[in-house]
C-alpha positions as a LaTeX table, in Angstrom:
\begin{tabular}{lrrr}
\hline
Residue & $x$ (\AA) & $y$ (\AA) & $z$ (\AA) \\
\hline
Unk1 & $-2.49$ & 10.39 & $-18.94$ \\
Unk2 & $-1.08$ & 10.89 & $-23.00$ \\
Unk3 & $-2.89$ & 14.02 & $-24.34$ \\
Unk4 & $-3.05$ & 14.80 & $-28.14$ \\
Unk5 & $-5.68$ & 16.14 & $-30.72$ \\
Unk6 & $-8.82$ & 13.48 & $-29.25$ \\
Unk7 & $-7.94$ & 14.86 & $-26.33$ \\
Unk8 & $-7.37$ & 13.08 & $-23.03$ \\
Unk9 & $-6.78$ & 9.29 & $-22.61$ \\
Unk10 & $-8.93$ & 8.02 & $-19.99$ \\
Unk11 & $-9.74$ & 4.87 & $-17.69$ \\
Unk12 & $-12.97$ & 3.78 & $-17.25$ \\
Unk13 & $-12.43$ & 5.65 & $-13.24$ \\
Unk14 & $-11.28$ & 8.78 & $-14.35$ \\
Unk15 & $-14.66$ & 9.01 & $-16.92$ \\
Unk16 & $-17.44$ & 8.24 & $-14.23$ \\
Unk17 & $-15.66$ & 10.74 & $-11.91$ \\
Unk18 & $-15.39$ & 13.74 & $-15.15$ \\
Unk19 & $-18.71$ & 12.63 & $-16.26$ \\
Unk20 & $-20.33$ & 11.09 & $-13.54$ \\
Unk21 & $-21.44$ & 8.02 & $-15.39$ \\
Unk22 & $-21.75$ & 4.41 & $-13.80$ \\
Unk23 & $-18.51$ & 2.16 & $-14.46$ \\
Unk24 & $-21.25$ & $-0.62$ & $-15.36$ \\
Unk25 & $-22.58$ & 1.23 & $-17.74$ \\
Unk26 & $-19.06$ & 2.51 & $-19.80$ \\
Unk27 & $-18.10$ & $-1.36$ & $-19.36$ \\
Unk28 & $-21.62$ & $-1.95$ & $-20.86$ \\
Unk29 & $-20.52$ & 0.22 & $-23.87$ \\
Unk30 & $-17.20$ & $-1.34$ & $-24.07$ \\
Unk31 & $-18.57$ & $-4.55$ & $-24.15$ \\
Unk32 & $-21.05$ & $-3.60$ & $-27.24$ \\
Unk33 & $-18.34$ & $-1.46$ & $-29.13$ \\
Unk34 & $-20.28$ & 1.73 & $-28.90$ \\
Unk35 & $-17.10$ & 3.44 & $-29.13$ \\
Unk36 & $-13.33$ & 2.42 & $-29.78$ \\
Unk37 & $-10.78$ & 1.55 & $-27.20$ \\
Unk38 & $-7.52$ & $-0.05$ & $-26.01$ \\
Unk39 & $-6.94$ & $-2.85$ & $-23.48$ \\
Unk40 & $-3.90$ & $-2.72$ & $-22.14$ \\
Unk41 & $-3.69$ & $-6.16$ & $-19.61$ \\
Unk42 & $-6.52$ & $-5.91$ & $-17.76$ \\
Unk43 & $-6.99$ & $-1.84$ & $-17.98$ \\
Unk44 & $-8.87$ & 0.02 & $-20.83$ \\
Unk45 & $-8.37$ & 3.18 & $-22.35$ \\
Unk46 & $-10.28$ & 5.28 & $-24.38$ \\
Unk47 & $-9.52$ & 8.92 & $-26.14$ \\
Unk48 & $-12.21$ & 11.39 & $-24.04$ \\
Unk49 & $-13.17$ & 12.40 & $-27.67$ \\
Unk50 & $-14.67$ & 8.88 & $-28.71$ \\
Unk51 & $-16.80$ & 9.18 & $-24.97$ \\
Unk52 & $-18.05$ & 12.54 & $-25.78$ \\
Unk53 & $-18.60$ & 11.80 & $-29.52$ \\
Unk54 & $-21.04$ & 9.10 & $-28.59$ \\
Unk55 & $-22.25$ & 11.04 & $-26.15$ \\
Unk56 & $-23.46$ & 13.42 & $-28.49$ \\
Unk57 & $-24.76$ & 11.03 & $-31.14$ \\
Unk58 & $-27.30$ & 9.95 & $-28.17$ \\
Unk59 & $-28.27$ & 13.62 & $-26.68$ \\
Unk60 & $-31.88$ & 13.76 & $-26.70$ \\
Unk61 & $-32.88$ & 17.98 & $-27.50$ \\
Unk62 & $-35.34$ & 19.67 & $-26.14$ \\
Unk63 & $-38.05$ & 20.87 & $-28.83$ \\
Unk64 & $-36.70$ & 24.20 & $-28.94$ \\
Unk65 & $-36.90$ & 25.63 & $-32.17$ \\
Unk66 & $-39.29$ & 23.57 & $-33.61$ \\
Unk67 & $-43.63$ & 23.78 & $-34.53$ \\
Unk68 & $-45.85$ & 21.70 & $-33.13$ \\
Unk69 & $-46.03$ & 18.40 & $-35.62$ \\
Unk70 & $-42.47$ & 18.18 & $-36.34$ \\
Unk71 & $-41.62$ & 21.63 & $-38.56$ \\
Unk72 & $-38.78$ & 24.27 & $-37.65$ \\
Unk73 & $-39.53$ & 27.73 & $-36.59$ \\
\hline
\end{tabular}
């Protein structure tokens, strides 16, 4: 697959088997535009930045670092 600055360009396959995510649930993204991509006949791509950019906009953290009621150590 192409390479450049985002990184790799992926298929939906080669994601759920880096990142072990269901291929109903990337298609569920793609469907909702949570993050861009091509369609190239009946194949998408996506740049493995744009995956691991949302990715990151949903990571949940864990409390580390921060008081009981909501303020930072």
């Amino acid at each position: 697959m192409p390479q450049n600055a985002r990184g790799k360009l992926l298929t939906v396959s080669k994601a759920c088997e880096l990142y072990g995510l269901s291929p109903l649930l990337i298609y569920h993204w793609i469907r909702y535009k949570k993050f861009d991509y091509f369609k190239v006949g009946r194949k998408v791509l996506f740049w493995e930045a744009d995956l691991l950019d949302f990715l990151e906009q949903h990571k949940v953290g864990t409390g580390e670092g921060v008081e009981p009621g909501g303020t930072h150590k």
